[in-house]
C-alpha positions in Angstrom: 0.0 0.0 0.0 1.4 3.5 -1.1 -0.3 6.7 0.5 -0.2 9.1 3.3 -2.0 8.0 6.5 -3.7 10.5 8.4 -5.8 10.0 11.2 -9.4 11.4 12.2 -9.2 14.6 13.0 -7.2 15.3 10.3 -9.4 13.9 8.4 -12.0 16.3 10.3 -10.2 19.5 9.0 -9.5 18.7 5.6 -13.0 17.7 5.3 -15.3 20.5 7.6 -16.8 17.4 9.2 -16.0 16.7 13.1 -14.8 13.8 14.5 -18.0 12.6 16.0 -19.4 13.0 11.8 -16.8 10.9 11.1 -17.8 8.5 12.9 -21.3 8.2 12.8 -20.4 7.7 8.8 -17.8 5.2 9.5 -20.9 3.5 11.6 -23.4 4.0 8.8 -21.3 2.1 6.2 -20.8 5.6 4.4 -17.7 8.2 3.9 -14.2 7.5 2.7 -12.7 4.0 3.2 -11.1 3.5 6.4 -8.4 1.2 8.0 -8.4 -0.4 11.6 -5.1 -1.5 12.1 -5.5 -1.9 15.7 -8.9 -2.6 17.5 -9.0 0.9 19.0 -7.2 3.2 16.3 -9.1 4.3 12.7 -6.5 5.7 10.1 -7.5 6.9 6.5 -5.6 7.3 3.3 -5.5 11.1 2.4 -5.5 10.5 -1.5 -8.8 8.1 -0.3 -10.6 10.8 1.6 -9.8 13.7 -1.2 -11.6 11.1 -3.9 -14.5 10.6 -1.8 -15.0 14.3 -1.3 -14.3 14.4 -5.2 -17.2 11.8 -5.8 -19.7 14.2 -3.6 -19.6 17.2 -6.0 -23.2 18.7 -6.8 -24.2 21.0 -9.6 -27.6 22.4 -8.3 -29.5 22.7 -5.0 -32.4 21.3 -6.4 -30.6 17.7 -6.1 -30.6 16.0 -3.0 -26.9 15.1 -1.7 
């Protein structure tokens, strides 16, 4: 695996989402991928995260997200 590994709340300002958002979608099946490489840590791929915020753009209001 190639990348840069960032963690939550890095995640959290790169994004505008908090950490608590984070992981309600990690909960929900939803948001970027994520790794558990230990039981009580969450790490993400930052090229990851910037193609799921890439995959969320929106052209009108008038479209639900």
């Amino acid at each position: 695996m190639t990348g840069e590994f960032i963690r939550p709340a890095d995640v959290a300002e790169l994004t505008g989402l908090t950490v608590a958002a984070l992981a309600q979608l990690r909960y929900r099946g939803k948001g970027p991928r994520y790794y558990k490489p230990t039981p009580h840590s969450v790490i993400y791929r930052r090229a990851e995260v910037i193609a799921w915020l890439e995959t969320t753009v929106q052209t009108s209001t008038a479209v639900p997200a």
